[in-house]
C-alpha positions as CSV (number, residue, x, y, z in Angstrom):
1,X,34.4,15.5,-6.2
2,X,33.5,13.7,-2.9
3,X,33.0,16.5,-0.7
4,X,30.6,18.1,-2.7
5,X,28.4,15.0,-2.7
6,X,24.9,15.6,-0.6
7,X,24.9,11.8,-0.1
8,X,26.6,8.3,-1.0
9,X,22.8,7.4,-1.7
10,X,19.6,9.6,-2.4
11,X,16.2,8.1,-2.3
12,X,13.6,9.6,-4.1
13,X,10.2,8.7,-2.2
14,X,9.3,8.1,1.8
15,X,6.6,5.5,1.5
16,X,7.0,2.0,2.3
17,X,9.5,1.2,-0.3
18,X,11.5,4.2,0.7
19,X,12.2,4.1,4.2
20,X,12.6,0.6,3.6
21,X,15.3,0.9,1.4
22,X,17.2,3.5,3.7
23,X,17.5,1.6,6.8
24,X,19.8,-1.0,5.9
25,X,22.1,1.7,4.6
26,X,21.3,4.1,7.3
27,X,22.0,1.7,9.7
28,X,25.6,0.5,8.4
29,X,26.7,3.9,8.5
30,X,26.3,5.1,4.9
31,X,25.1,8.8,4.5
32,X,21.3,8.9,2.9
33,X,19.3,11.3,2.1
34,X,15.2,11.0,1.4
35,X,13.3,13.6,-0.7
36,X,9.5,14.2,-0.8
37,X,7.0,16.2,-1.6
38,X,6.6,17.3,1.8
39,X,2.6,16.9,2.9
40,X,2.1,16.3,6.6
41,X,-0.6,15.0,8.9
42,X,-3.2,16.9,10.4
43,X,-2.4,17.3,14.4
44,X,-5.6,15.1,14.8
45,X,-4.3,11.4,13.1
46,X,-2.1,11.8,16.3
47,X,-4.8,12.3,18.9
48,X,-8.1,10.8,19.8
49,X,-10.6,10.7,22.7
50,X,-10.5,8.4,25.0
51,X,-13.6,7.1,24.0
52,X,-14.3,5.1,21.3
53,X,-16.1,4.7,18.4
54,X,-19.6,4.0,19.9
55,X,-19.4,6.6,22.3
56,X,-18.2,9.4,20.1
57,X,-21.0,9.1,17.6
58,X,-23.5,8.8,20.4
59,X,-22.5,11.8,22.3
60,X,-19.6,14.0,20.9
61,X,-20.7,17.0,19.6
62,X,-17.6,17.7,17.6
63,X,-17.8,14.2,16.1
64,X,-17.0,15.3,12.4
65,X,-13.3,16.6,13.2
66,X,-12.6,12.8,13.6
67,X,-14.9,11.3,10.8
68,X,-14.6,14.2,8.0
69,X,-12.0,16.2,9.1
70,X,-11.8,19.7,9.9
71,X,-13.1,20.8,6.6
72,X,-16.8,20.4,5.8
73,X,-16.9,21.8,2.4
74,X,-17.7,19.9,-0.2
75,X,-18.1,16.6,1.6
76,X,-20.2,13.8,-0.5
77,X,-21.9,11.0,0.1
78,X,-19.3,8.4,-0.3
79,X,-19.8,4.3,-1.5
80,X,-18.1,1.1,-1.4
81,X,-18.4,1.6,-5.0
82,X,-15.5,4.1,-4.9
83,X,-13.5,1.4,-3.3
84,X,-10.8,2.9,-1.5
85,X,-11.2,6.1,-2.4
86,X,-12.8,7.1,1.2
87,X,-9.3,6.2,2.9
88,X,-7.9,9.4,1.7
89,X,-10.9,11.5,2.9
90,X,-11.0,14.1,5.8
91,X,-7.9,14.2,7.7
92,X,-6.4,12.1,5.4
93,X,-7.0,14.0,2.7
94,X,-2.9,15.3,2.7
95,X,-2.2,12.4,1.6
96,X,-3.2,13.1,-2.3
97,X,-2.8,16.8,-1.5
98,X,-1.9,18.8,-4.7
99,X,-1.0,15.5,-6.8
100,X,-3.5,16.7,-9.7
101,X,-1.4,20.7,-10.0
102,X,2.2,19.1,-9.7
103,X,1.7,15.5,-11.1
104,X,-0.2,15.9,-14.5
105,X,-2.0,12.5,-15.0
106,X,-4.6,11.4,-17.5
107,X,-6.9,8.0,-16.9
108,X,-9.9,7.6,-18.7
109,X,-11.4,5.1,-16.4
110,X,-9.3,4.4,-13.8
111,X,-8.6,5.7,-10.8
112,X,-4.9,6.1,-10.2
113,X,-4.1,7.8,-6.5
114,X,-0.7,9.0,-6.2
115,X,1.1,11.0,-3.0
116,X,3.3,13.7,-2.2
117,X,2.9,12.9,1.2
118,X,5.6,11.8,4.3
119,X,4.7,8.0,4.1
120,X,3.7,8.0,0.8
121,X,0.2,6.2,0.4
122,X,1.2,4.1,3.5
123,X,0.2,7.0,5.3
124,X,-3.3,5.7,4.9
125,X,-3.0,2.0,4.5
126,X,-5.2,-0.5,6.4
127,X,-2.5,-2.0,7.7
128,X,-3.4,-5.7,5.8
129,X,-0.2,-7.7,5.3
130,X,0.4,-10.9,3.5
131,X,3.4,-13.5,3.3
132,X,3.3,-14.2,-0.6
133,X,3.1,-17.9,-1.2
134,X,6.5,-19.6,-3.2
135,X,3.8,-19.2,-6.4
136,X,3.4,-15.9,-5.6
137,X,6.7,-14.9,-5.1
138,X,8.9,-16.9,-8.0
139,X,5.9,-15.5,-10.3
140,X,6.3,-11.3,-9.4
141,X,10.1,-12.0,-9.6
142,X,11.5,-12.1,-6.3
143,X,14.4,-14.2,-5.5
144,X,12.6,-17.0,-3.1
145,X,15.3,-17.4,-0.2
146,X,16.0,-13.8,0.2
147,X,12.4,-12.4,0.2
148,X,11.7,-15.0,3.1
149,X,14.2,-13.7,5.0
150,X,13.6,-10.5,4.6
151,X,9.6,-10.5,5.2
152,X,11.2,-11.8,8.3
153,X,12.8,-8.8,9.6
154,X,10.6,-6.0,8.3
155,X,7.9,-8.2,11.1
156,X,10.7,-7.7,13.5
157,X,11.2,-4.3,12.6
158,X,7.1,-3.0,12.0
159,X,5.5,-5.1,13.7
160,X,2.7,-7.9,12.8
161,X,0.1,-9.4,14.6
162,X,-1.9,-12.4,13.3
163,X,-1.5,-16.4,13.0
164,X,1.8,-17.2,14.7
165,X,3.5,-18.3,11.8
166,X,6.9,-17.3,12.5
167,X,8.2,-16.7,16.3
168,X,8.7,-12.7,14.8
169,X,4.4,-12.2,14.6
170,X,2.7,-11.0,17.6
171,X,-0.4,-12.7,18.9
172,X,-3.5,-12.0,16.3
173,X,-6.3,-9.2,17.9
174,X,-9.5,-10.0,19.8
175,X,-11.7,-11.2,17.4
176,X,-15.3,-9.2,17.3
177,X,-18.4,-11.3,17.2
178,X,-18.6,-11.6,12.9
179,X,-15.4,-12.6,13.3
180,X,-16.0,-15.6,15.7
181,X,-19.1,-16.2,14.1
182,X,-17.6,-16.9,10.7
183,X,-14.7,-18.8,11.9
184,X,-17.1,-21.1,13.7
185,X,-19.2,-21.8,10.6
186,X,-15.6,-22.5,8.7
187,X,-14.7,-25.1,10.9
188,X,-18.0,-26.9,10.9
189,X,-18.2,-26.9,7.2
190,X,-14.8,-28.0,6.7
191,X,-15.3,-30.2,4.1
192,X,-17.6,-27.9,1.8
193,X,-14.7,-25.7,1.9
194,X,-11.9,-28.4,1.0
195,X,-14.2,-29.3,-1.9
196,X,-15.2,-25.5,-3.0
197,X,-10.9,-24.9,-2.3
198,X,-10.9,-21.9,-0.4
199,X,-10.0,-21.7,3.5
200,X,-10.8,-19.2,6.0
201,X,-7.6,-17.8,8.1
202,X,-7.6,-15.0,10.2
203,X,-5.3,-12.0,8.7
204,X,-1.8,-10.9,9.2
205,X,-2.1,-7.0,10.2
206,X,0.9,-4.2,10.9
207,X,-1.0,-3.8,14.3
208,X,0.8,-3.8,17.5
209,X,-1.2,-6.3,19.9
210,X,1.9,-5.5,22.0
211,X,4.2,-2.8,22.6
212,X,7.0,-2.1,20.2
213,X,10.0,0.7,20.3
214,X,8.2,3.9,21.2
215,X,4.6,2.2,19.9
216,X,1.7,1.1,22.0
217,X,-0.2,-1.8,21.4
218,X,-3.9,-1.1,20.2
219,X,-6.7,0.1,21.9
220,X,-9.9,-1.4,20.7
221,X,-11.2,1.9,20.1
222,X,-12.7,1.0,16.8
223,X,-11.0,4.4,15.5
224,X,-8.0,3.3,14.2
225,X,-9.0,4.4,10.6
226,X,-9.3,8.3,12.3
227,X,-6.9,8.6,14.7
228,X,-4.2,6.6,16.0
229,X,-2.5,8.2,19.3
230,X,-0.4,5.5,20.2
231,X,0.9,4.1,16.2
232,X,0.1,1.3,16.8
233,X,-0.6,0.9,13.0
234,X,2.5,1.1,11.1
235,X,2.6,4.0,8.7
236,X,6.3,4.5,6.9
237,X,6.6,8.0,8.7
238,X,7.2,6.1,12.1
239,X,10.3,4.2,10.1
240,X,11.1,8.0,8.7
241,X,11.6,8.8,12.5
242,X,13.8,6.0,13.5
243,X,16.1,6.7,10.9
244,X,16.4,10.6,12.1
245,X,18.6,9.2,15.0
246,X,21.5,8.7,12.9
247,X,23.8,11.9,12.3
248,X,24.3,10.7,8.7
249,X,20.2,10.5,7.9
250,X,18.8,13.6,6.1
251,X,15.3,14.1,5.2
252,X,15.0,17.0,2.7
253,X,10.9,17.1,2.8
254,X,9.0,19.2,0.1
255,X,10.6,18.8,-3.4
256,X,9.2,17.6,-6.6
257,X,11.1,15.6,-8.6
258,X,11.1,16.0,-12.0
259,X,14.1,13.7,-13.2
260,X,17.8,11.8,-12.3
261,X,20.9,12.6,-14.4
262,X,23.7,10.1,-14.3
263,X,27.6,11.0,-14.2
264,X,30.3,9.3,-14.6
265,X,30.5,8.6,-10.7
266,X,27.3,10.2,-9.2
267,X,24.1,10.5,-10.3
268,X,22.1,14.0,-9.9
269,X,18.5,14.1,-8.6
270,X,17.0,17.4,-9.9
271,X,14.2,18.5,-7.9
272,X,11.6,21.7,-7.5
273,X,10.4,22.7,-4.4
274,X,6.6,22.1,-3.6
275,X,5.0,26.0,-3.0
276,X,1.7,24.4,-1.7
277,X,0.8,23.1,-4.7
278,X,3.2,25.0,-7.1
279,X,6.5,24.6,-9.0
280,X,8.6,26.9,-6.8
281,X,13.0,27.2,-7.1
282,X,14.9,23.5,-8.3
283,X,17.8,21.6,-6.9
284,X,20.2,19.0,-7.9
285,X,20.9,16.7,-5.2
286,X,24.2,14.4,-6.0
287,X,24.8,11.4,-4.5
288,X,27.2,8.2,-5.6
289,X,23.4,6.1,-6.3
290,X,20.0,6.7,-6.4
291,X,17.1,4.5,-5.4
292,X,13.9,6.0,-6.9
293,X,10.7,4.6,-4.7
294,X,8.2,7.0,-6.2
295,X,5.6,4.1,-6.5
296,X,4.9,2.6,-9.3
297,X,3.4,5.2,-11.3
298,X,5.7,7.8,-10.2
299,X,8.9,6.3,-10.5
300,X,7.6,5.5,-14.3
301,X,7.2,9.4,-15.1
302,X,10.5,10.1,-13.3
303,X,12.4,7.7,-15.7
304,X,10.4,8.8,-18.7
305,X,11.4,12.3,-18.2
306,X,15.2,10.8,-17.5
307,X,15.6,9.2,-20.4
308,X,13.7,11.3,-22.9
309,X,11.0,8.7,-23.6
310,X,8.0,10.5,-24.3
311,X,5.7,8.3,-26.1
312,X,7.1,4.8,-25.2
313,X,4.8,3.0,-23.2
314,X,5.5,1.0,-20.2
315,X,3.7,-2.4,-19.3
316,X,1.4,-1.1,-16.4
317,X,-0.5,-3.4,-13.5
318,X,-3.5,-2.9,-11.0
319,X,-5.7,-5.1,-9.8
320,X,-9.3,-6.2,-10.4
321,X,-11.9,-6.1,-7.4
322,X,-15.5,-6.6,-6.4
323,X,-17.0,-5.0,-3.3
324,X,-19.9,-7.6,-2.0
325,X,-21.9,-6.2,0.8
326,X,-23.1,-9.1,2.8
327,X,-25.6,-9.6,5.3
328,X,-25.0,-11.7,8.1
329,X,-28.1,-13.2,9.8
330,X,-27.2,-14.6,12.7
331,X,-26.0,-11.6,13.8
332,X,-29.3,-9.4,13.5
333,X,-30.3,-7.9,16.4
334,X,-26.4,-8.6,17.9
335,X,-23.8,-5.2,17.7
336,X,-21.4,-6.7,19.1
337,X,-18.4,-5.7,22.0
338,X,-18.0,-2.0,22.0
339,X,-14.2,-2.8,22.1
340,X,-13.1,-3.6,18.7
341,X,-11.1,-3.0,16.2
342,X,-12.2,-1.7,12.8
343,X,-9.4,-3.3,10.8
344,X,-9.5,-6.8,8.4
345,X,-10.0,-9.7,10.3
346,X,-10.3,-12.4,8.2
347,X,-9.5,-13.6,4.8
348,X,-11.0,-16.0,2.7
349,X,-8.2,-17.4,0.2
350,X,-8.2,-20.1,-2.7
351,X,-6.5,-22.9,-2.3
352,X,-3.2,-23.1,-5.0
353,X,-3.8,-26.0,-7.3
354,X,-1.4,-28.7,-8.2
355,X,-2.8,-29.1,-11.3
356,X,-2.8,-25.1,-12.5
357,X,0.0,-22.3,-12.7
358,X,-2.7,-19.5,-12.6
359,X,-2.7,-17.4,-9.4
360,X,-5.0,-17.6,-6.5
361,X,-7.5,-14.8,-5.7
362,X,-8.8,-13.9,-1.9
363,X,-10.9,-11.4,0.0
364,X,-10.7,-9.8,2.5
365,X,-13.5,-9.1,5.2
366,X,-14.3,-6.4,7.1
367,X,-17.7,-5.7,9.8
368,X,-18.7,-2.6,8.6
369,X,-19.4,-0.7,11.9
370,X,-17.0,2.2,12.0
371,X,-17.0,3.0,8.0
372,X,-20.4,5.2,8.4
373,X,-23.4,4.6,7.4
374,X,-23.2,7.2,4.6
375,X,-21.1,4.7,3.0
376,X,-22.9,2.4,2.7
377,X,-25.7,3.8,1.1
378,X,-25.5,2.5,-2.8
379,X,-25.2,-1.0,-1.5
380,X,-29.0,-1.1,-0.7
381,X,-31.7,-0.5,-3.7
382,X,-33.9,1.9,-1.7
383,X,-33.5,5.6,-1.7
384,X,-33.0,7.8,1.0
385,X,-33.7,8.6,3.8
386,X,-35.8,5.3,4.4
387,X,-32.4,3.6,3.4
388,X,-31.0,5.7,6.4
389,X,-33.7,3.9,8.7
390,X,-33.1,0.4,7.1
391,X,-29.0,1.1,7.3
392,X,-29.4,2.0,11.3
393,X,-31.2,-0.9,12.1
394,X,-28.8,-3.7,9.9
395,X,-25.2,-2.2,10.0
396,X,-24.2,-4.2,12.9
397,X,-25.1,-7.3,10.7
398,X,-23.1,-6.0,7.6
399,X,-20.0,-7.4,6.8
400,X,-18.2,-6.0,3.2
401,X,-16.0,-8.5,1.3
402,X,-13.2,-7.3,-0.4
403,X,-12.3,-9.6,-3.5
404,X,-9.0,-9.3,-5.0
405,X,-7.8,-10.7,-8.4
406,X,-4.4,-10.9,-9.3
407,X,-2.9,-8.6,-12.2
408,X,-0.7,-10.2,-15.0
409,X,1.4,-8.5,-17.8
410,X,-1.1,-10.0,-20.6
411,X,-4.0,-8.6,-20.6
412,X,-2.9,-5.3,-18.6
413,X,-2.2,-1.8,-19.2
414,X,0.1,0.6,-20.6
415,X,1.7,4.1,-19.3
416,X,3.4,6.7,-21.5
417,X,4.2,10.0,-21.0
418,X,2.8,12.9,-23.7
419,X,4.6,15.9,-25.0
420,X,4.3,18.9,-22.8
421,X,5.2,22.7,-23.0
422,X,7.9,22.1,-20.3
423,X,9.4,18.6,-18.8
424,X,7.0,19.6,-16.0
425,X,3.5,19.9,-17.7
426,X,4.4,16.3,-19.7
427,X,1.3,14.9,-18.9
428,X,1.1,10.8,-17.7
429,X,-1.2,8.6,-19.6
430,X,-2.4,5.5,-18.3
431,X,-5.1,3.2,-20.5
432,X,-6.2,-0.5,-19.8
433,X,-7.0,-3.6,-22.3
434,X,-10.3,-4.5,-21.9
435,X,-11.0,-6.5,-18.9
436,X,-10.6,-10.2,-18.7
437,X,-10.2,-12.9,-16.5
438,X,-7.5,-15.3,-16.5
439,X,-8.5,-18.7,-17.7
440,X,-10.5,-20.8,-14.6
441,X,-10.6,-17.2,-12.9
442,X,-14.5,-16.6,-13.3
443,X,-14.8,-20.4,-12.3
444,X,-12.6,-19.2,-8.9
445,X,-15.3,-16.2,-8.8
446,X,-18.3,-18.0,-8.7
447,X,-16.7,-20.6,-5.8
448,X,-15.6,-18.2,-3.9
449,X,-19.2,-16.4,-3.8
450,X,-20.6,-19.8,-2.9
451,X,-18.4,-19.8,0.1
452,X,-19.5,-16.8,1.2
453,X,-22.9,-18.2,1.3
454,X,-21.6,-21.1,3.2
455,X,-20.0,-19.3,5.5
456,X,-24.0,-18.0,6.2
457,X,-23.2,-14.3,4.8
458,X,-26.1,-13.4,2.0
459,X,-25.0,-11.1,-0.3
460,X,-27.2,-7.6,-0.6
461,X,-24.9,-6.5,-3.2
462,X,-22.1,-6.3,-5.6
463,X,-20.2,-4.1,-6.8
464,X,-17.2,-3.2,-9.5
465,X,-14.8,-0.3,-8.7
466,X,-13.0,1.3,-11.1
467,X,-9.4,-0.2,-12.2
468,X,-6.6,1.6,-9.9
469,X,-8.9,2.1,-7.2
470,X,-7.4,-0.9,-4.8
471,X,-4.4,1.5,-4.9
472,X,-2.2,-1.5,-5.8
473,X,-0.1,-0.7,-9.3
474,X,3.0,-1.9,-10.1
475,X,5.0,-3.5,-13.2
476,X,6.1,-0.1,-15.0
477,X,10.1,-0.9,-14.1
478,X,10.1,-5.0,-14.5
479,X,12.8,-7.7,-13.2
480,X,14.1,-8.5,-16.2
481,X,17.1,-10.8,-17.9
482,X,19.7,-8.3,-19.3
483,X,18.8,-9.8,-23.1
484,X,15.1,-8.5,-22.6
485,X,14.4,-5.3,-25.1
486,X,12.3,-3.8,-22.6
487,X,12.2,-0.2,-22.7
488,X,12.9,0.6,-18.8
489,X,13.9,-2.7,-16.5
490,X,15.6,-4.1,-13.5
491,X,18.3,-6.7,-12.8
492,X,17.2,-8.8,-10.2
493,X,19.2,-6.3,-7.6
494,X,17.0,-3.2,-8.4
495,X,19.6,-2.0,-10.9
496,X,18.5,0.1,-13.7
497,X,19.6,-1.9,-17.0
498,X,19.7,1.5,-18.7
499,X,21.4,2.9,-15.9
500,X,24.7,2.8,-13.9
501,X,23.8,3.9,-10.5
502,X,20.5,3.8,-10.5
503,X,18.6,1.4,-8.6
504,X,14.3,0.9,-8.0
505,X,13.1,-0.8,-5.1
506,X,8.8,0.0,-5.6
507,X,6.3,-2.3,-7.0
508,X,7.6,-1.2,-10.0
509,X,9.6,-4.1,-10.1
510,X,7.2,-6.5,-9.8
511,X,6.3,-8.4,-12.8
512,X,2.5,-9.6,-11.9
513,X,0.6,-8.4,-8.8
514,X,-0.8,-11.4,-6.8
515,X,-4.2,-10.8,-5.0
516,X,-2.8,-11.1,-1.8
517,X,-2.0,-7.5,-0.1
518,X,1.1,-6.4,-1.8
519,X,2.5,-3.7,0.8
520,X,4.3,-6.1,3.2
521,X,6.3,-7.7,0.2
522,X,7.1,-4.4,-1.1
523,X,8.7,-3.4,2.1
524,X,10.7,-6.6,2.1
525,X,12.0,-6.0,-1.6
526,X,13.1,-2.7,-0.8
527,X,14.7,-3.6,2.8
528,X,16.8,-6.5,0.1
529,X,17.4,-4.2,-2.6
530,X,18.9,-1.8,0.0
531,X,21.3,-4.1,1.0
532,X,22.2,-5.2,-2.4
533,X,23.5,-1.2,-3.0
534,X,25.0,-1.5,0.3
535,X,27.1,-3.8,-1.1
536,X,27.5,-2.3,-4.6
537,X,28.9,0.2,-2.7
538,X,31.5,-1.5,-0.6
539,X,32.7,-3.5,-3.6
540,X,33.4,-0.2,-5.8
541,X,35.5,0.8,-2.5
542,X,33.4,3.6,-1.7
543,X,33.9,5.0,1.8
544,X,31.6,3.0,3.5
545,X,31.8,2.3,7.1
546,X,32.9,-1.4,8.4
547,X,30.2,-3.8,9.7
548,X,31.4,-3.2,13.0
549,X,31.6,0.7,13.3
550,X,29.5,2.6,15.6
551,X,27.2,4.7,13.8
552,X,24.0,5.9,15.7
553,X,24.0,10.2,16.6
């Protein structure tokens, strides 16, 4: 019956792809309710000193609360090596809080991060956005017309600051000094460039460079990876809020959920409350539709456990990457403005080919200042603590570049889901095909590492995280045409083609992950997909308010 409906939609997930997802429906009046696992943010992501980054290591005795959170046990020595692994560190450590108890998962290999937290994994993302080229975009599935206009409104909605590309992007942040440096060495060695096809450009960020709702534009603090008192990096949970103002919004935080169970008119989402780290008492949420934006990996296991699947393995994506610690000579003996911001700055991206189909590959650059120098440490081949000495004096001359390959269905991965004692304990398994580059992709490698050197960066070092560790993982739930045997997939609206009223708007759908930064598309899809079940919904004459009908609490 109706009335005892929780929802017309529940969406499983509150990262980017959630909230994302909600707001269109929120917004036209439709009753939504969002479930997670329920971990929340230390008191201190929202507060800071007003000093900044220089200062604070300099002279603030209580330093560590910002740089390794408020518990000291157990803290290692971390390394680029780990890749990205250090962004979910001190006091953002919630955001993987209790995934390895409640979310059984088995990689050999990989490292595969998943979240219970409000935001998702967005709740520690650096913030790096990218408009997908047409390539890019016909090539992970999208529709081409409605993914640009949609990237176009989540910049309206979010925030961006960078190249002024559309009238929607706010004006890019003050470049530091590695940052003008490099840019200057681009543009008098144009022509190497053209011929090695890569180009410089500075990058697109979800950074406020001016205020935006109830957001403050940046300080140039240099602590926006610590602690960000204004938001003026966008992190989902800020969308979360927005969408609280509407009397039809529910946020049910703190559940687990284990699977979806279609009626003939609803679909139930049953869930078990999160007891800090334990199964606690379930739930079945009903709603007319579902959208499940548990990420890639955890939408996957969600469906499994739906459509009692254990054993049949899903196509699974993540990109390659190299960390290459470079040192940048002309600026030894040269730190640099104190007022800065720690975030990408620059990207260095191939040029797409006429000639080839195959998919570009970029990195992304970053001064290395506020990352500490503990970090750092395995880059150079000298041992503590003389590498401490050596790290002190060339930091401010470091610059890390982050290179990015793209992911394709062939050769990738695949994820199944094992037998367990209860649906529960059914553990995830994830295992890769060996690695190997797409044909002319070691060929882009090696050009792009000569333009690193043109640039005048010389590489100290390179290194090879493990697979899963950009974060970045999607393919599990592909677009696909309705003929396509595939054991889970997705009509180009986010439908379910096993399902009736079930809908996925994650990178999940995506079937190949460029190497550009994947988060702002993802939002985009999600924000499109939404409004495709908005209109699922007022086509099956469900009670859905008018365009036109007043709706905010």
């Amino acid at each position: 019956m109706p009335g005892s409906l929780d929802a017309d939609v529940a969406i499983i997930g509150s990262g980017p792809a959630g909230v994302h997802a909600a707001y269109p429906l929120v917004e036209a009046g439709v009753r939504v309710v969002v479930i997670d696992g329920g971990e929340t943010e230390p008191a201190l992501l929202g507060a800071a000193p007003e000093a900044g980054f220089e200062e604070i290591r300099r002279s603030d005795p209580e330093q560590h609360r910002w740089f390794l959170g408020e518990d000291l046990s157990g803290i290692p020595v971390d390394s680029p090596a780990r890749g990205l692994s250090w962004l979910v560190r001190g006091n953002r450590s919630y955001v993987t809080r209790g995934t390895r108890r409640l979310l059984p998962l088995r990689a050999p290999r990989l490292r595969v991060l998943e979240s219970l937290a409000r935001g998702g994994l967005g709740a520690a993302w650096g913030g790096v956005c990218a408009y997908f080229t047409d390539r890019e975009i016909e090539a992970a599935g999208l529709p081409l017309r409605e993914t640009r206009r949609n990237y176009d409104i989540i910049t309206r909605r979010i925030g961006i600051s960078g190249p002024r590309t559309s009238p929607a992007v706010q004006e890019a942040p003050r470049p530091d000094h590695h940052t003008e440096a490099l840019l200057a060495a681009f543009a008098e060695r144009a022509a190497g460039f053209e011929t090695l096809g890569f180009e410089l450009v500075r990058s697109h960020l979800a950074l406020l460079t001016a205020p935006l709702g109830g957001r403050a534009a940046c300080r140039y603090t240099d602590m926006h990876h610590y602690a960000d008192p204004g938001g003026s990096v966008y992190r989902p949970q800020y969308t979360l809020e927005e969408l609280r103002r509407w009397k039809h919004f529910r946020h049910e935080s703190g559940w687990i959920v284990e699977r979806v169970q279609e009626r003939e008119d609803s679909v139930e989402v049953h869930a078990r409350r999160n007891r800090g780290g334990a199964l606690g008492e379930g739930h079945a949420f009903r709603a007319r539709r579902a959208i499940i934006a548990a990420g890639a990996v955890g939408t996957a296991r969600i469906l499994l456990r739906s459509f009692r699947l254990a054993g049949i393995k899903l196509p699974f994506l993540t990109k390659r990457q190299q960390l290459i610690a470079c040192l940048h000579p002309r600026m030894l003996g040269r730190s640099g403005a104190a007022e800065r911001i720690g975030l990408c700055q620059l990207q260095l991206n191939e040029r797409e080919a006429a000639e080839t189909r195959r998919l570009r590959i970029c990195a992304q650059i970053y001064s290395y200042r506020s990352f500490l120098l503990c970090r750092l440490l395995s880059a150079l081949p000298v041992a503590a603590p003389e590498a401490l000495e050596m790290l002190a004096l060339l930091t401010p001359s470091v610059v890390i570049a982050d290179v990015r390959f793209p992911a394709l269905r062939h050769p990738g991965g695949s994820l199944w889901l094992a037998d367990g004692a209860t649906e529960s304990e059914a553990t995830l398994r994830i295992a890769m095909e060996a690695e190997r580059p797409a044909p002319g992709e070691s060929g882009a490698a090696m050009r792009l590492r000569r333009a690193l050197r043109t640039l005048g960066l010389l590489p100290l070092r390179k290194m090879r995280p493990p697979l899963g560790s950009t974060t970045h993982y999607g393919g599990t739930v592909p677009f696909a045409e309705p003929t396509r045997q595939d054991p889970l997939a997705s009509a180009p609206n986010g439908k379910l083609l096993q399902g009736r009223h079930i809908y996925v708007a994650d990178a999940s759908l995506l079937r190949c992950l460029p190497a550009s930064a994947t988060t702002l598309t993802i939002m985009a899809n999600a924000n499109r997909i939404g409004g495709h079940v908005l209109e699922e919904l007022r086509g099956a004459g469900s009670s859905v308010p008018a365009e036109d009908s007043p709706v905010c609490a």
